[in-house]
Backbone as numpy.savetxt, mean C-alpha at the origin, in Angstrom:
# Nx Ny Nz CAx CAy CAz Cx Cy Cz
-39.57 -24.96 -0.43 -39.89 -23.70 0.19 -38.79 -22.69 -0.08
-37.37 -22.84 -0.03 -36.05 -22.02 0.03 -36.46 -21.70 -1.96
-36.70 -22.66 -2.27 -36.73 -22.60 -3.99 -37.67 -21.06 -4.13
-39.19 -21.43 -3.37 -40.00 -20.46 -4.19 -39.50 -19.10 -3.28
-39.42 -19.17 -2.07 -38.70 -17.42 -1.54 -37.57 -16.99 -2.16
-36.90 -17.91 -3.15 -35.53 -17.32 -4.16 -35.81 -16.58 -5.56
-37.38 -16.89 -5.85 -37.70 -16.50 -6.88 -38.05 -15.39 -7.10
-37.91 -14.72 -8.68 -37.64 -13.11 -8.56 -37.41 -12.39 -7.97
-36.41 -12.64 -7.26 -35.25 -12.06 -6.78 -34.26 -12.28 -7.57
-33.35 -11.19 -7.89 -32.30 -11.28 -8.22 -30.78 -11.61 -8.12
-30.33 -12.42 -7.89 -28.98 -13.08 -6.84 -27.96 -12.03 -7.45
-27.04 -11.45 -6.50 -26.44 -10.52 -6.67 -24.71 -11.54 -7.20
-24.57 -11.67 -8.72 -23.02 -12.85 -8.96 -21.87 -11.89 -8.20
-21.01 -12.04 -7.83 -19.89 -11.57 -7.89 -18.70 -11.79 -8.72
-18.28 -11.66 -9.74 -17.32 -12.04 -11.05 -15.91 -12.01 -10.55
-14.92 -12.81 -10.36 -13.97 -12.28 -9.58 -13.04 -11.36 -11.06
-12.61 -10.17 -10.75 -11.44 -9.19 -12.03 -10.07 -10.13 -11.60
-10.29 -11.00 -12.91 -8.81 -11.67 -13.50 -7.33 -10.68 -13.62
-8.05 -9.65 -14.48 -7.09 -8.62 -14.56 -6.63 -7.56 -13.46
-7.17 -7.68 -12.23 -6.72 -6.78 -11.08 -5.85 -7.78 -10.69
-6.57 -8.88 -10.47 -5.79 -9.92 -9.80 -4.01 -10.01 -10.39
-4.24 -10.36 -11.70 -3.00 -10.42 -12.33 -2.26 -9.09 -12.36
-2.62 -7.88 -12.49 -2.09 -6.62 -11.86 -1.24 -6.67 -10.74
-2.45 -6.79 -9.80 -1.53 -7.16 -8.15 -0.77 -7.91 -7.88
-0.70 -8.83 -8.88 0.56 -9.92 -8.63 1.54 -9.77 -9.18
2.09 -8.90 -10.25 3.00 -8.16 -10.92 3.71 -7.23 -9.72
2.91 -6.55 -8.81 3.34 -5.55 -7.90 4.04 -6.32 -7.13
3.41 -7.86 -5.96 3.92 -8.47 -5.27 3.76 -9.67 -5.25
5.44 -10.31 -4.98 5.58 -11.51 -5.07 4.57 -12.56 -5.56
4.51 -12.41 -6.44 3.60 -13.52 -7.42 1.83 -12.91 -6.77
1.66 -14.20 -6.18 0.02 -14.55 -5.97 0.12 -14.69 -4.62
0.43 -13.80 -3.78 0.21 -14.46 -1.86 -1.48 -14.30 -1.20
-2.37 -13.25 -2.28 -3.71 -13.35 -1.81 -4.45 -14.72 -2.21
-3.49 -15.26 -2.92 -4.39 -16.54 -2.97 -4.37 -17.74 -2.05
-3.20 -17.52 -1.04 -3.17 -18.13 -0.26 -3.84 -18.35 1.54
-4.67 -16.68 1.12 -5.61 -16.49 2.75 -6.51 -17.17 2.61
-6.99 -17.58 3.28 -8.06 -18.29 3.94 -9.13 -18.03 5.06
-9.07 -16.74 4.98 -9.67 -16.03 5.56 -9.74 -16.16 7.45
-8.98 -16.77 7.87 -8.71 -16.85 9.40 -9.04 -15.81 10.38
-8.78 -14.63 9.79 -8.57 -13.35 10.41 -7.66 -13.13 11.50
-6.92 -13.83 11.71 -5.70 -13.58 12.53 -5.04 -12.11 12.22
-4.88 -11.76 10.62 -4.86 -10.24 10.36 -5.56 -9.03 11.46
-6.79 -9.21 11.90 -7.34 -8.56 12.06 -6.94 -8.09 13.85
-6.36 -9.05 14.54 -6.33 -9.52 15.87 -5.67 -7.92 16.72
-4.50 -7.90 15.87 -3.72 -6.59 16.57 -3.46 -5.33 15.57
-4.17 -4.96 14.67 -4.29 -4.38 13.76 -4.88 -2.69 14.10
-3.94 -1.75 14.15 -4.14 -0.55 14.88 -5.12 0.60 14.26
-4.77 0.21 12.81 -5.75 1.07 11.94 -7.33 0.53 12.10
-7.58 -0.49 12.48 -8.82 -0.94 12.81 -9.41 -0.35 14.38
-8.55 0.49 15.54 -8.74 1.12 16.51 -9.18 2.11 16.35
-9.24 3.27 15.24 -9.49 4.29 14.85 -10.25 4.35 13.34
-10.78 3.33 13.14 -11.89 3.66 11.77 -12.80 2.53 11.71
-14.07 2.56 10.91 -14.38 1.37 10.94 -14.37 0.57 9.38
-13.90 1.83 8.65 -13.64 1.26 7.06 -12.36 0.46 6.88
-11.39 0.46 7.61 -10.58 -0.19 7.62 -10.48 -2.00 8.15
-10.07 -3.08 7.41 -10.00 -4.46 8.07 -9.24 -5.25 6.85
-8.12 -5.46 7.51 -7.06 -6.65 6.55 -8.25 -7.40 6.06
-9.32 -8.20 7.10 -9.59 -9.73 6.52 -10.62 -9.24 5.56
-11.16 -8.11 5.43 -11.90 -8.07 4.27 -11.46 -7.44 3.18
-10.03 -6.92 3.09 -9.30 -5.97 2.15 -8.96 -7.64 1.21
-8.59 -8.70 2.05 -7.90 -9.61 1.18 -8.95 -10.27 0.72
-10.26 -10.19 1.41 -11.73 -11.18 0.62 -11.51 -10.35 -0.88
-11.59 -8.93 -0.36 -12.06 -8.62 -1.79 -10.97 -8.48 -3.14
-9.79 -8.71 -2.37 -8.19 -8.76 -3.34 -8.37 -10.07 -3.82
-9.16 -11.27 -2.72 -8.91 -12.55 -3.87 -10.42 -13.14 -4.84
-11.57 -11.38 -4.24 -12.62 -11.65 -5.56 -12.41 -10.69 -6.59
-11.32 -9.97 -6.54 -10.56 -9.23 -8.03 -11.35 -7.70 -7.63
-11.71 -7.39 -6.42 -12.88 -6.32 -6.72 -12.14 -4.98 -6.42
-11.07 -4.74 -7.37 -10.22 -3.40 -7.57 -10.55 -2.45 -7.18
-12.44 -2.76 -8.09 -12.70 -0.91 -7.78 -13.47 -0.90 -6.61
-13.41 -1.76 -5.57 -13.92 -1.27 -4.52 -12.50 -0.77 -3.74
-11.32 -1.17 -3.55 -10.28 -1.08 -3.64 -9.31 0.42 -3.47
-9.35 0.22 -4.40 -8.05 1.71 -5.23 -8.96 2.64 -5.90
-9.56 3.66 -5.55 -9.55 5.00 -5.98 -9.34 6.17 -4.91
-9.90 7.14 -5.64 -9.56 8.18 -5.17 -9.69 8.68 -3.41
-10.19 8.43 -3.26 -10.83 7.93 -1.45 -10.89 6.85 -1.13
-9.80 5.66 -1.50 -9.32 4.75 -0.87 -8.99 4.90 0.82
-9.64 3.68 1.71 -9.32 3.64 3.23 -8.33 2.80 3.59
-7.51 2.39 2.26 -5.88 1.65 2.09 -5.10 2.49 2.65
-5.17 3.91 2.18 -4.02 4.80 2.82 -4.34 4.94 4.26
-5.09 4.60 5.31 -5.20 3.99 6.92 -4.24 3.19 6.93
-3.70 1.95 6.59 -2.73 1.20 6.75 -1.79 1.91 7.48
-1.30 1.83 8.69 0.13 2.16 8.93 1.36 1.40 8.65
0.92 0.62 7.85 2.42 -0.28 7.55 2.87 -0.44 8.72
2.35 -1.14 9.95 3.44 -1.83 10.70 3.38 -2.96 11.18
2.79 -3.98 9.79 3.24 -5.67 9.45 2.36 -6.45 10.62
2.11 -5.85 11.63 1.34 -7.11 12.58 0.58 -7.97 12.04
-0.32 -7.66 10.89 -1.22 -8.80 10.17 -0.09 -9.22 9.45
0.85 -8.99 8.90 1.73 -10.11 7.93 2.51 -11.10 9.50
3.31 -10.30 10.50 3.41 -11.39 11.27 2.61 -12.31 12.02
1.11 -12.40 12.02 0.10 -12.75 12.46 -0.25 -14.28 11.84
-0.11 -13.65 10.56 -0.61 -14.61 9.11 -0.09 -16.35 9.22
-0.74 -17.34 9.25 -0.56 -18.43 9.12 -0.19 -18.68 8.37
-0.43 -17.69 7.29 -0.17 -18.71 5.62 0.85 -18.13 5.21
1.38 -16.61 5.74 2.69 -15.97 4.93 1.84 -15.14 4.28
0.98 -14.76 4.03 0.25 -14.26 2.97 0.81 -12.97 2.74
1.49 -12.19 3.75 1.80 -10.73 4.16 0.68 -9.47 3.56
-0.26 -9.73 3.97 -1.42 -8.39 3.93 -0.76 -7.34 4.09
0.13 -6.87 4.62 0.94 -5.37 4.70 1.25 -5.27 3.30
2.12 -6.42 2.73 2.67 -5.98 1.57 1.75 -6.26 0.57
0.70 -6.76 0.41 -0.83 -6.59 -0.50 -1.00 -5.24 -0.41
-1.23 -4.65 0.72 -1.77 -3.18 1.21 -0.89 -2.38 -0.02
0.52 -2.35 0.61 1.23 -1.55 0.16 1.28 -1.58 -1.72
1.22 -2.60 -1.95 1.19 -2.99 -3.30 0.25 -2.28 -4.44
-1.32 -2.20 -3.74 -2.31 -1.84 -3.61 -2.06 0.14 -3.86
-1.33 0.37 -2.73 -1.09 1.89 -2.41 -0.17 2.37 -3.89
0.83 1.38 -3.93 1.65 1.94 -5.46 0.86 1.71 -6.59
-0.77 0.77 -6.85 -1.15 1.27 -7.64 -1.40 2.28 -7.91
-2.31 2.98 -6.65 -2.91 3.82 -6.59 -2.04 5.41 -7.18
-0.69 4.86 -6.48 0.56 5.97 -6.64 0.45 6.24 -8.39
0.69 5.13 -9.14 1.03 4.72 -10.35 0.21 5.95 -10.83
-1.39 5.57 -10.55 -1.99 6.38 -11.38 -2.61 8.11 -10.59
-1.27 8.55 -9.86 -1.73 9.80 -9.41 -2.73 9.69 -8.38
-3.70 8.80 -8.15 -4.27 8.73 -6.77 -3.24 8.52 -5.24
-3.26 9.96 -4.30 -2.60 9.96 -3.37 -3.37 10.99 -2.37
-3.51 11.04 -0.83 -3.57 11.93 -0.16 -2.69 12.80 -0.08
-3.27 14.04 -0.08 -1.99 15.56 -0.17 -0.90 15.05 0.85
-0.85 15.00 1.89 0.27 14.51 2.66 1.21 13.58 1.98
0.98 12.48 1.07 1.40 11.43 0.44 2.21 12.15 -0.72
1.45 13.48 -1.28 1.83 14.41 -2.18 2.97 14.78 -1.34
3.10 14.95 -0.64 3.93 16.48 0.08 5.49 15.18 0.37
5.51 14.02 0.78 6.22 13.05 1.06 6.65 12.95 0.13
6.39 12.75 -1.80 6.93 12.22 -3.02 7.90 13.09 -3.15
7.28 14.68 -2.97 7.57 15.94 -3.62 8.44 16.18 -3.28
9.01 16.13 -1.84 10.03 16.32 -0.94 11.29 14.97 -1.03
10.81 14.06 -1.49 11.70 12.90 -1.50 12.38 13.28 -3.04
11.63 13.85 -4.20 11.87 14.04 -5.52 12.73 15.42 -5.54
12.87 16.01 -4.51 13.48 17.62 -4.56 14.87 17.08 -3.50
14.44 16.61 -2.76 15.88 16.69 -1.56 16.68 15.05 -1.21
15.31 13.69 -2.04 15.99 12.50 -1.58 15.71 12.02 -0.66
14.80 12.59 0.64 14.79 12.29 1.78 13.16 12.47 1.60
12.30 11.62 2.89 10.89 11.76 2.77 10.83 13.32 3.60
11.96 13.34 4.75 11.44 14.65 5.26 12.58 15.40 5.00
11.97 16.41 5.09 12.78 18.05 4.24 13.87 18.21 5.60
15.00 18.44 5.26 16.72 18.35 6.19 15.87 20.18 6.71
16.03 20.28 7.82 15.95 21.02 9.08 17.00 21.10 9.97
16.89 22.41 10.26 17.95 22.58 11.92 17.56 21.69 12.88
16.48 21.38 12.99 16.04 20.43 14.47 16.73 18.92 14.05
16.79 18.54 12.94 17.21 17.39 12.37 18.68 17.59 12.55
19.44 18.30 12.78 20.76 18.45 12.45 20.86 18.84 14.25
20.73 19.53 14.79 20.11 19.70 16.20 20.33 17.95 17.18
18.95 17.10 16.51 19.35 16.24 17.55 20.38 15.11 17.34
20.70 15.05 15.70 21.72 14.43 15.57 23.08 14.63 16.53
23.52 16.14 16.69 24.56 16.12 17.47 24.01 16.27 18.67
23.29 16.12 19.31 22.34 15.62 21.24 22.82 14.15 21.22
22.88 13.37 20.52 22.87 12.08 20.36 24.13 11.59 19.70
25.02 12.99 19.17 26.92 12.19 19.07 26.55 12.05 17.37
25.64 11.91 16.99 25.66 11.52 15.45 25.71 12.61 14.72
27.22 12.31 13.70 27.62 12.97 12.47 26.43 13.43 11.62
26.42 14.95 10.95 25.64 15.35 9.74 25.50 14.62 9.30
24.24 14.83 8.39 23.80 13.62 6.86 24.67 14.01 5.98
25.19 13.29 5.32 25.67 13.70 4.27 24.90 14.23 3.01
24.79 14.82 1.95 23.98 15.55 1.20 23.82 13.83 0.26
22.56 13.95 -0.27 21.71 12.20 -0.79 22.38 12.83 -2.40
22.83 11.98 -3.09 23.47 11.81 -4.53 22.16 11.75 -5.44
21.74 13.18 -5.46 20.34 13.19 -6.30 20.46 12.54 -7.84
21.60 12.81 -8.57 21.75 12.57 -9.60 21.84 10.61 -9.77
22.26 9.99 -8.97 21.98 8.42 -8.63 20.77 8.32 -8.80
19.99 9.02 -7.81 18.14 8.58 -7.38 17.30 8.71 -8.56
17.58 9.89 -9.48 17.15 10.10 -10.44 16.79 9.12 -11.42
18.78 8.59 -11.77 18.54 6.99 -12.21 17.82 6.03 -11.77
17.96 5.83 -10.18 17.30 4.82 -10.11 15.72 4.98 -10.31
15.12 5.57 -9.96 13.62 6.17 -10.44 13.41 6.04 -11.91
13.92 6.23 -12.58 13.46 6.79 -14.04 13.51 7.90 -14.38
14.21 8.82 -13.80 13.87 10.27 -13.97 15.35 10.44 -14.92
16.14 10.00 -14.88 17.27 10.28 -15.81 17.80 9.00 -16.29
18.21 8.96 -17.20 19.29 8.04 -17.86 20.58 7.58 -17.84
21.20 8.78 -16.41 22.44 8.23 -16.18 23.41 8.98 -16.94
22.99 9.67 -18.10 23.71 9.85 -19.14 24.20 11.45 -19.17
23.89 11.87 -18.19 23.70 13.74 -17.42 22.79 14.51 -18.33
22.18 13.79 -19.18 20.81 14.16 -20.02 19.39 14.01 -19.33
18.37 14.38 -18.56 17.04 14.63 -18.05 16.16 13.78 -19.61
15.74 12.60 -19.51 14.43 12.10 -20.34 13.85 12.65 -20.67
């Protein structure tokens, strides 16, 4: 009976992408999506899941360990919801750290110019001044409310190096 209601119908395969997979594991520590097991303990205290319903660790890592990228990382990715603040990696039975999948995930996205303008405005400002947020009077303000010394000005010409943006050599690439 299950035989003939299966017929002509089309079974929908799912192929798992070898090559996302091996992508994402270049980004972080080897292979840790291969180690979920789908528990959902991720999911338990997970804040970005309070405020959306596209967002959920335990199905971000189903589909990280069936290779399915492009449901994943583009341009209207619901990865950038993540707040990065690790409760599903400390949750995790296996170590798997879903935060740092997430994040891993997000620097693809970075890699290839996919970012929310805000995400824009964070690079742009970190690439001009070193810092994610732009140095302000209020910043300098509550430092001394609180006894703490000025920032010192960030050694742009270091960051540069370390980025890729220079060679070290006081020559611009």
């Amino acid at each position: 009976m299950a035989e003939s209601a299966g017929r002509g119908k089309k079974d929908k395969v799912v192929r798992v992408d070898f090559a996302f997979r091996r992508e994402l594991a270049e980004k972080v520590e080897g292979n840790l999506a291969s180690f979920c097991y789908q528990c959902g303990a991720c999911v338990g205290d997970c804040p970005a899941m309070t405020y959306t319903d596209d967002f959920n660790p335990r199905q971000i890592m189903l589909k990280v360990l069936y290779g399915l990228g492009e449901d994943l990382i583009g341009d209207e990715s619901f990865l950038w919801e993540c707040t990065n603040c690790y409760n599903c990696s400390e949750r995790c039975p296996q170590e798997v750290k879903p935060a740092e999948v997430i994040i891993s995930m997000k620097n693809m996205m970075a890699d290839r110019g996919m970012y929310p303008p805000g995400v824009e405005k964070v690079i742009n400002t970190f690439l001009a001044e070193g810092r994610t947020v732009a140095m302000n009077p209020a910043i300098d303000k509550n430092r001394a409310r609180f006894g703490l010394a000025p920032l010192s000005p960030v050694p742009m010409d270091e960051i540069a190096v370390l980025i890729g943006l220079s060679d070290g050599e006081g020559d611009e690439e």
